[in-house]
C-alpha positions in Angstrom: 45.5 145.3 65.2 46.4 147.7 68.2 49.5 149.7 67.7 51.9 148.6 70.1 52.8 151.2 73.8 55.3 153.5 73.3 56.2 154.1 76.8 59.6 153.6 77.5 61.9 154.7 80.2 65.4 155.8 79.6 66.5 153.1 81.8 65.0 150.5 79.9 66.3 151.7 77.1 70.1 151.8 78.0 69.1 148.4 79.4 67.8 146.6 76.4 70.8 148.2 74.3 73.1 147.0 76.8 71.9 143.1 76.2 71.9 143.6 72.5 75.1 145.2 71.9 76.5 142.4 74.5 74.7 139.6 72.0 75.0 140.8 68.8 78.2 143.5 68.7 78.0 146.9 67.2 77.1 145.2 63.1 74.5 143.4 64.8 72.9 145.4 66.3 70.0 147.6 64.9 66.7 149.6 65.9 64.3 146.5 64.8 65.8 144.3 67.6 65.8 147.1 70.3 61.7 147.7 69.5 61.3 144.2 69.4 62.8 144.1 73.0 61.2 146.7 74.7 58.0 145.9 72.6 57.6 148.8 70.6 57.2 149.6 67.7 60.6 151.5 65.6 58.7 154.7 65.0 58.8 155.2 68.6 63.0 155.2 68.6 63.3 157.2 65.5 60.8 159.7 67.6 64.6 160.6 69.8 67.2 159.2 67.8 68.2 159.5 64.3 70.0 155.9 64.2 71.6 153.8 65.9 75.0 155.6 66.3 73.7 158.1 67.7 72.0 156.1 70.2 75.1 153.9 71.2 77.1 156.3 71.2 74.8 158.4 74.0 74.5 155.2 75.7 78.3 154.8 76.3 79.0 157.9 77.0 76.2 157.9 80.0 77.9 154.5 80.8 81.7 156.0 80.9 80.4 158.9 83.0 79.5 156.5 85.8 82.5 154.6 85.5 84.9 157.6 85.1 82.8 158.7 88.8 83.1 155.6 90.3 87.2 155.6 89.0 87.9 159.1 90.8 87.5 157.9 94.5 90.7 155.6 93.5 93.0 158.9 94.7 90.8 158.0 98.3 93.3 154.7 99.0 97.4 156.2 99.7 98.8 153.3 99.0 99.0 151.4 95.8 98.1 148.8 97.1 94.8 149.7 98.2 94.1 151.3 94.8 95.0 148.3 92.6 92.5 146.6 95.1 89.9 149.3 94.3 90.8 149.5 90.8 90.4 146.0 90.6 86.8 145.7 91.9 85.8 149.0 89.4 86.6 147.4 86.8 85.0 143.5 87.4 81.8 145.9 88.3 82.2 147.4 85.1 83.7 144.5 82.9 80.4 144.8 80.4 80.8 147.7 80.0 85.1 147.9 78.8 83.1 145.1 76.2 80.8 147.7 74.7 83.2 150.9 74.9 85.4 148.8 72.8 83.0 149.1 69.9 83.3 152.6 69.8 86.4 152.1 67.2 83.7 150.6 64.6 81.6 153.9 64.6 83.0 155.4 62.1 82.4 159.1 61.5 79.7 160.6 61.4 77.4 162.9 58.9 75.0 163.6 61.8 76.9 166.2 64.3 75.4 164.7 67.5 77.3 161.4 66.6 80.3 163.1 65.7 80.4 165.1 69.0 79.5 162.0 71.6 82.8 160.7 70.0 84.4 163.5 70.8 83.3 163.4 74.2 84.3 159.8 75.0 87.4 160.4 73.9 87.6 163.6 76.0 86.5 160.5 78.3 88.8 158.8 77.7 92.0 160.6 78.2 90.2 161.4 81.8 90.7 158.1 82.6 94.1 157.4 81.4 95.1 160.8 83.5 93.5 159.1 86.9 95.2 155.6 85.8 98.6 157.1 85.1 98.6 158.3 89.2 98.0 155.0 89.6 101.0 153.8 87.9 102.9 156.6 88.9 102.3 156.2 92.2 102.8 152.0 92.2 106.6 153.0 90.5 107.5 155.5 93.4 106.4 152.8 95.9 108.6 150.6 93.9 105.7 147.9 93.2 105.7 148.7 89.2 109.0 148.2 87.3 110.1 151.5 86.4 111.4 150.2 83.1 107.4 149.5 82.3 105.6 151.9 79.9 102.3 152.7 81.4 100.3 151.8 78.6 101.6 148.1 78.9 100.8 148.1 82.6 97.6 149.2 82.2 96.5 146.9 78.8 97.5 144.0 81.4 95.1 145.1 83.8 92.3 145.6 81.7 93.4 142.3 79.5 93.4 140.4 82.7 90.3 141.6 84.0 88.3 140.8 80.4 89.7 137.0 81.0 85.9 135.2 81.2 85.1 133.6 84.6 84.4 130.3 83.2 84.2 128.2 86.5 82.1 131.0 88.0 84.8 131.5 91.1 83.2 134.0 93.0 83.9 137.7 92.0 85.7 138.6 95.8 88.1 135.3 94.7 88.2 135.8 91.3 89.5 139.6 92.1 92.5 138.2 94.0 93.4 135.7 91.9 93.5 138.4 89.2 95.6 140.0 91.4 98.1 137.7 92.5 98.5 136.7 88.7 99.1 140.4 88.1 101.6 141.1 91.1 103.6 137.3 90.7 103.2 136.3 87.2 102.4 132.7 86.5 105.1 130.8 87.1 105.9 129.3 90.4 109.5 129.8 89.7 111.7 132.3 87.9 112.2 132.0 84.1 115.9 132.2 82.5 
């Protein structure tokens, strides 16, 4: 029997762990099922990662970087508005993604350093975000669009909540967005609760 090619680009890599952490979660997923799916053998992973953590935990940090770059041309667009729009679309784009940075809470810590420090650095992540999303809010409360009485980090678990709602009856994403939208800006009922 031939050994199996163990030519793999980083890109496929990122990709195949993408799929799998999507299919199986963060307990699920392990280094057999990632050879299996880029069709080679485990030797070949071990040969540039130590386990699995430290793996994931590269591979969301790679995947916050883009996002946190995509999230910084929100201060582009004056008007709220126009960034809740913006912020909107980022985040659909992204909406994988918010699935698998969620997991980050089960990797617990670490014995190996480079685990240990990739946490550190998406939480350093992290609070970049929440720094450009609190303009945001700060800036929909000045326009008087926000309730001032709103804490930020309810405003922005609404956004995120509402954008993780699964698009069941496949509306298309541009209609989908705005209905997220007008559900975020006018609630759900068609009249006002007592």
């Amino acid at each position: 029997m031939m050994a199996r090619e163990s030519k793999f680009t980083k890109s496929d890599l990122y990709q195949a762990t993408h799929h799998l952490l999507l299919q199986h979660g963060y307990a699920g997923f392990h280094f057999g099922l990632l050879a299996e799916k880029l069709n080679i053998t485990r030797a070949a992973l071990y040969k540039y990662f130590n386990n699995k953590d430290e793996l994931i935990t590269e591979y969301m940090a790679y995947e916050m970087e883009r996002f946190l770059e995509e999230l910084e041309k929100i201060g582009e667009y004056s008007r709220f508005e126009d960034q809740l729009d913006f912020l909107l679309r980022v985040i659909l784009k992204y909406s994988d993604i918010h699935q698998i940075l969620s997991m980050a809470f089960q990797i617990p810590k670490s014995k190996h350093a480079k685990v240990n420090q990739t946490l550190q650095q998406l939480e350093h992540q992290h609070e970049k975000m929440y720094a450009l999303l609190n303009g945001f809010i700060h800036l929909g409360k000045k326009e008087k669009m926000l309730k001032p009485e709103l804490p930020e980090h309810l405003l922005l678990g609404f956004i995120f909540n509402a954008v993780n709602i699964p698009n069941r009856s496949h509306v298309p994403e541009e209609e989908w967005k705005n209905l997220i939208k007008e559900f975020l800006c006018y609630g759900m009922f068609g009249k006002r609760c007592n």
